[in-house]
N, C-alpha and C positions, 0 to 999 in steps of 0.2 A: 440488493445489488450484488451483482459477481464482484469479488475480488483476486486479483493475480498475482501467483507471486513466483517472482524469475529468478534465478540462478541462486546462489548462496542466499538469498531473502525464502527462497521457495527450498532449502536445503536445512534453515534452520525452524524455520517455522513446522516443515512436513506435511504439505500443503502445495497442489498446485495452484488451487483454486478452492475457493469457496462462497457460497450463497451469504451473503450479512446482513443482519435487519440493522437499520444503526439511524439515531435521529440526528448524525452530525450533519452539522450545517458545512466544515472545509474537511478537505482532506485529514491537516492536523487532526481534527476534532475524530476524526474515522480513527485514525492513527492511533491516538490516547482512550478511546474506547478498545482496542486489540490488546496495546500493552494492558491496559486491566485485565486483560483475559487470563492472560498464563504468563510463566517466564518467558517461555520459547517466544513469543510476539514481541517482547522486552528485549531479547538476545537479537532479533530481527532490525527493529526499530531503533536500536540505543545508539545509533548514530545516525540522524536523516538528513547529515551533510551528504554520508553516502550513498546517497540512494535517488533513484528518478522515479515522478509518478506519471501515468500516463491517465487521462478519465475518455473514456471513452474511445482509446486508440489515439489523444491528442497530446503530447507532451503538455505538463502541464506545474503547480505547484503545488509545496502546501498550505498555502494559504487560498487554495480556490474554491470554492464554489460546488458543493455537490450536486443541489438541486437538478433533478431531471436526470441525472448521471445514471447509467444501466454497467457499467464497470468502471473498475478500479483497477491499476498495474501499477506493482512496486518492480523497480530492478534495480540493479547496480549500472554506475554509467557506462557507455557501450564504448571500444575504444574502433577504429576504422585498422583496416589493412589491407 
């Protein structure tokens, strides 16, 4: 699946995007397979009060659902103006 990643998440990782093989079954689970990856995913991820995911363009959570999912979008929350 594509994974995204938006503003300061896509700033610390170095990454805008990339291809992931991953057998997670929710988001979390996507999640805690990344942090194992490197720091930089750990520096990213080390707070997921902060952060919005979106699966497939849907605002969504962590505790959802991968199955069938073709992307993945991490960002910080949007403020309106």
């Amino acid at each position: 699946m594509n994974v995204l990643y938006f503003a300061w998440v896509r700033e610390r990782i170095g990454l805008p995007r990339e291809e992931v093989q991953s057998e997670a079954a929710t988001v979390s689970e996507l999640v805690d397979e990344l942090v194992a990856r490197e720091e930089r995913y750990a520096a990213a991820f080390a707070d997921r009060s902060a952060l919005r995911v979106a699966i497939d363009q849907e605002l969504s959570d962590f505790d959802a659902p991968l199955a069938g999912a073709r992307e993945v979008a991490f960002f910080p929350p949007m403020t309106g103006g």
